[in-house]
C-alpha positions in Angstrom: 101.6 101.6 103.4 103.5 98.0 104.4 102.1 98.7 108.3 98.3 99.7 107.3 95.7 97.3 107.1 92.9 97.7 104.6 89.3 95.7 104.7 87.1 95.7 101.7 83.1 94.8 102.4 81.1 93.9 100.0 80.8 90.9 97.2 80.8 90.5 93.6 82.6 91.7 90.9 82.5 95.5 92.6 84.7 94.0 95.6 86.8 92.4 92.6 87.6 95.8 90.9 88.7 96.8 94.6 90.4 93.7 95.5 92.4 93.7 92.1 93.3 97.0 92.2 95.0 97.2 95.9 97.3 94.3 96.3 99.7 96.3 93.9 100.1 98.2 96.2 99.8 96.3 99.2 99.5 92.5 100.7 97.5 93.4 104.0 94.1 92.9 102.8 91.3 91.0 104.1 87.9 90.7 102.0 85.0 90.0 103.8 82.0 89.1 101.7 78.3 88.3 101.6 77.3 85.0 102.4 73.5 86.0 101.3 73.5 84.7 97.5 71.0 82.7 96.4 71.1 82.4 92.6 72.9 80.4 89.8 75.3 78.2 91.1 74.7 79.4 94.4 71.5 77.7 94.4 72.7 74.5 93.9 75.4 74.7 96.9 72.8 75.6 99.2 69.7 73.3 98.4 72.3 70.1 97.1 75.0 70.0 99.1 73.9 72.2 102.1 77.1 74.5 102.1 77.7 78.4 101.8 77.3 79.8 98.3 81.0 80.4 97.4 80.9 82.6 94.5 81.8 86.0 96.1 84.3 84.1 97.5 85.7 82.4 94.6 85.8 86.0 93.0 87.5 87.4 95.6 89.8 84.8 95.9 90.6 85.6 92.0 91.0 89.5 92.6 93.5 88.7 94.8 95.6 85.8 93.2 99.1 85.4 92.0 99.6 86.8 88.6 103.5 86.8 88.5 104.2 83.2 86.1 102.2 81.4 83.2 101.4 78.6 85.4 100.0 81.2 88.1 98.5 82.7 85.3 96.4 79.3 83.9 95.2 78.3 87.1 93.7 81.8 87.6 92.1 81.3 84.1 90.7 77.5 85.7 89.2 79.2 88.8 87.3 81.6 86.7 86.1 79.2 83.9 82.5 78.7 83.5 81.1 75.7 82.1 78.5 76.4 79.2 77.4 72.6 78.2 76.7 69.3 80.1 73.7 68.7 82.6 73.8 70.0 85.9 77.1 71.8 85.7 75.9 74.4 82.8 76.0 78.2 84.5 78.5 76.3 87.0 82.6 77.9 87.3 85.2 75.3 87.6 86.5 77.5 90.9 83.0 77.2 92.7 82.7 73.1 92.3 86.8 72.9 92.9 85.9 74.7 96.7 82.6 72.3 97.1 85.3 69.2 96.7 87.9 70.6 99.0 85.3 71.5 101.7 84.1 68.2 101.2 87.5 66.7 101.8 88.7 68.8 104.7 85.3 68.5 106.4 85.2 72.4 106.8 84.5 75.3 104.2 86.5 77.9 106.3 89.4 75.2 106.0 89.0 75.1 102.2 88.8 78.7 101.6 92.1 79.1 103.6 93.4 75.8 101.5 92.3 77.6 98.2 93.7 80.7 99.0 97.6 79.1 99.3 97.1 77.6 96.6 96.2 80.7 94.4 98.9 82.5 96.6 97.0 85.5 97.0 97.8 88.5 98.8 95.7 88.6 101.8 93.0 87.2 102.7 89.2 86.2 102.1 86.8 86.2 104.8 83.0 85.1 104.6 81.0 87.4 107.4 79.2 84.8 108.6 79.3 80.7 108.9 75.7 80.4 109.3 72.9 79.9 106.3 70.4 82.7 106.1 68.4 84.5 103.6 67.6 88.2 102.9 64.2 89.7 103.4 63.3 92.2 101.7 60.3 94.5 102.6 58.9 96.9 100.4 56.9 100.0 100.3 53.7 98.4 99.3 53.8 95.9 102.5 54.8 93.0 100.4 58.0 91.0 101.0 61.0 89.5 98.9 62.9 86.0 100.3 65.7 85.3 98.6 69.1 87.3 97.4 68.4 86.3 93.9 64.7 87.4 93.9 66.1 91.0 95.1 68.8 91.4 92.5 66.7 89.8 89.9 62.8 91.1 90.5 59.8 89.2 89.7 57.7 91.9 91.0 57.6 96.0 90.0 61.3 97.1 90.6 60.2 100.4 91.2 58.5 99.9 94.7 60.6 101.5 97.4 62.8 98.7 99.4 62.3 99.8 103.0 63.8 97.4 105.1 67.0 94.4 104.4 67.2 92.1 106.9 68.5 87.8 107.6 66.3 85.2 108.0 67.5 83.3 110.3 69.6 86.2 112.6 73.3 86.3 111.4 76.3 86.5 113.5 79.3 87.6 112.6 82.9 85.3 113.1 85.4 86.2 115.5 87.7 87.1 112.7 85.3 89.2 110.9 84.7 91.5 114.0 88.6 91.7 114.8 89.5 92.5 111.1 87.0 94.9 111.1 88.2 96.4 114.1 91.9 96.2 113.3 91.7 98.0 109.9 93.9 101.1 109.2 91.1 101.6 106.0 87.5 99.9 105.4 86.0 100.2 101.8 82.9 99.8 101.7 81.2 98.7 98.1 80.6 99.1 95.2 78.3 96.3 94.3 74.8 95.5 94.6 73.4 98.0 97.4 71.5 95.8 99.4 72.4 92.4 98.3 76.2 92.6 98.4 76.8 95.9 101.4 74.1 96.1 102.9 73.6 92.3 103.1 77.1 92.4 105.0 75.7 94.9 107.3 72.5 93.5 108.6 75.0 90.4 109.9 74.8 91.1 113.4 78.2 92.2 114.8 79.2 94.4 111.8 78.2 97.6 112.3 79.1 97.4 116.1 83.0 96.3 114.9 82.9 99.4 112.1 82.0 102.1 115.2 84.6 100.7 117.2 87.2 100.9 114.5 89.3 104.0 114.3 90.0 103.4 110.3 89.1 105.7 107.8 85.8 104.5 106.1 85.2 104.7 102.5 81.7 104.2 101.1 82.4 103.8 96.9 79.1 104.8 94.9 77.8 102.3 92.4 78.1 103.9 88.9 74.4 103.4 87.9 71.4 102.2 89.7 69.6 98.9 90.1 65.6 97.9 89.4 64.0 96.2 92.3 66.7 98.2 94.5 67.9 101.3 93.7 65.7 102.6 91.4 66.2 106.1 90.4 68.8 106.5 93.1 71.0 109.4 93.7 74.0 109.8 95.4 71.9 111.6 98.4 69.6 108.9 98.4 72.1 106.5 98.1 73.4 108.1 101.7 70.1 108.2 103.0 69.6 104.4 103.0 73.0 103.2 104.1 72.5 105.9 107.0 70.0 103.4 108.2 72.0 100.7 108.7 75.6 102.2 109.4 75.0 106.1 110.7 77.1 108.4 108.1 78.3 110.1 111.5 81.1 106.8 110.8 81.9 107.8 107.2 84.7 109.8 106.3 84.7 109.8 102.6 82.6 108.6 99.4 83.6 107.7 96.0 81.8 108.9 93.3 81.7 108.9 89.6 82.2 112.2 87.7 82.6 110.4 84.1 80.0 110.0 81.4 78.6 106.5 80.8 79.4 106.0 77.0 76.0 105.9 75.0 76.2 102.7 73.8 76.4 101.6 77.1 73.1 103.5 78.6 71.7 102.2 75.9 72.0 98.3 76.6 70.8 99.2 80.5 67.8 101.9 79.5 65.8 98.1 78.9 67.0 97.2 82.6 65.3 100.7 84.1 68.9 101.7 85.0 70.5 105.4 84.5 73.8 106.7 86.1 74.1 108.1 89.5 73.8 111.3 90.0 75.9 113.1 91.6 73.6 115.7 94.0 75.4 116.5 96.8 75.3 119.5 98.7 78.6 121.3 99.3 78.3 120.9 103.5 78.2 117.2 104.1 79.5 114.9 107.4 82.1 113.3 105.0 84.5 114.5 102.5 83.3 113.7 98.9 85.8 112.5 95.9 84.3 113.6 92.7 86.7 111.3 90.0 86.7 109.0 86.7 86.0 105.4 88.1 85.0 103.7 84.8 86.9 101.1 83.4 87.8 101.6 79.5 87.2 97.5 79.0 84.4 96.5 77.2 82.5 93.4 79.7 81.6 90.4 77.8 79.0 87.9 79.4 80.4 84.6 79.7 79.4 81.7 77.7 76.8 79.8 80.4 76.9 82.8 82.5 72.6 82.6 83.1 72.9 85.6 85.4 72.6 89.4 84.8 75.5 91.4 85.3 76.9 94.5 84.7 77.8 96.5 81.6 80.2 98.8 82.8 82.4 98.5 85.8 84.6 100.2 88.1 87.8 100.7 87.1 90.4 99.0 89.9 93.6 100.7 89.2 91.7 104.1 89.7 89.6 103.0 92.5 92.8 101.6 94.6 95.0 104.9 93.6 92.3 107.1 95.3 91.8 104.8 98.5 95.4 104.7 98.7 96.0 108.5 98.6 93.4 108.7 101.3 94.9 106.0 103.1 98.3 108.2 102.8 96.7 111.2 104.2 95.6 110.0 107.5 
């Protein structure tokens, strides 16, 4: 396991359940993550200070921090605190402003991430896919179009109309280190998260798919464990397939992750309001990649966080069962 290197694509707190889970096992990770968002604090970064929203990074950054001391511990608890009073800051974490002031000190937000990272001493590293600003388009169904990450995850319009097309605006290129991770993995997880706004946003980045064709690793694609108004709506795992197959052919996948636990009622419950049910599992026995049927779900109960203004998820993706899995796989090849 000490010589195999794994890269995890994606964002958000499903890249965190992923992230958390492997460096038990291992310190050769890299995280490359969405540099697409657009809402919350995000929002602020962009349009204020003209820099790359760094929440994805910030939570991967978290995921993959020191644990092993009290004072580790604390400052783990400081990255992830959220401020819920004062003007201007409300819906803001301490982590997100501590990388806008180090970027603003080192004159460069790769050098801060890098800087943050030693100081969290966390196993591996954090990568953002791209170093140039953009937005997602979304095109729908209906002919109309979506501009903005936020806008996507968070629909103003009917969430039920097909999305048909993800794409940057400007064109995005991938860095040099984001194509030669990609290329150099031993393992590439792909997901879960937010279909298109957190994987597939990583995939439209020109440079990404080409690097995942050329790499001989063993791709995993991990199922979200319910599906998303204004993206996924009424998705199944086959349909789920469908659309990444549009963006990176499922020739290049080798195995997918899905959920074969029941969502506890309460739960389904507090997302029938959002339009969201589990995935399906519909498979078909003959399929190009080998399919894991398992218990992903966390047992832990997720609270929103005081001055969180965003939605988020109810039920997540539990990361000591997701990393055991990809690690088996990773031991079988």
């Amino acid at each position: 396991m000490k010589n195999k290197n794994f890269t995890v694509i994606g964002g958000g707190m499903g890249t965190y359940s992923v992230l958390f889970g492997l460096k038990k096992y291992t310190d050769k990770i890299t995280a490359i993550v969405t540099m697409a968002d657009s809402g919350g604090s995000a929002k602020k970064e962009r349009d204020e200070w003209g820099l790359l929203p760094s929440s994805d990074i910030r939570k991967s950054l978290i995921a993959l921090s020191d644990v092993s001391s009290e004072d580790s511990m604390l400052l783990r608890r400081l990255f992830q605190y959220r401020y819920s009073e004062g003007s201007g800051v409300t819906g803001m974490s301490f982590g997100n402003l501590f990388l806008v002031a180090l970027t603003k000190l080192l004159n460069s937000q790769e050098k801060a991430i890098v800087k943050a990272a030693k100081i969290l001493k966390i196993k591996g590293r954090v990568l953002p896919v791209t170093n140039q600003k953009c937005d997602l388009i979304a095109s729908y169904a209906d002919g109309s179009k979506v501009i903005g990450e936020h806008f996507i995850d968070e629909p103003k319009h009917n969430g039920e109309i097909k999305l048909t097309n993800l794409s940057t605006k400007p064109a995005t290129y991938a860095t040099p280190q984001v194509k030669k991770a990609i290329e150099d993995s031993d393992v590439i997880i792909l997901g879960p998260g937010g279909f298109y706004t957190t994987v597939i946003a990583n995939l439209v980045v020109k440079g990404v798919v080409d690097s995942i064709k050329k790499s001989r690793a063993v791709k995993i694609f991990i199922l979200n464990l319910m599906t998303e108004y204004g993206q996924t709506y009424r998705f199944t795992a086959s349909k789920f397939i469908h659309e990444l197959d549009k963006y990176l052919p499922i020739k290049h996948l080798d195995f997918c992750l899905v959920n074969n636990a029941p969502i506890p009622g309460k739960v389904l419950l507090k997302y029938k309001k959002f339009h969201a049910v589990p995935v399906v599992n519909d498979f078909e026995k003959t399929t190009p990649f080998k399919v894991i049927s398992a218990d992903l779900i966390s047992g832990k109960t997720v609270r929103k966080e005081k001055g969180d203004l965003l939605l988020r998820s109810f039920i997540r993706h539990d990361p000591e069962k997701l990393a055991s899995l990809c690690i088996k796989i990773a031991n079988l090849v």
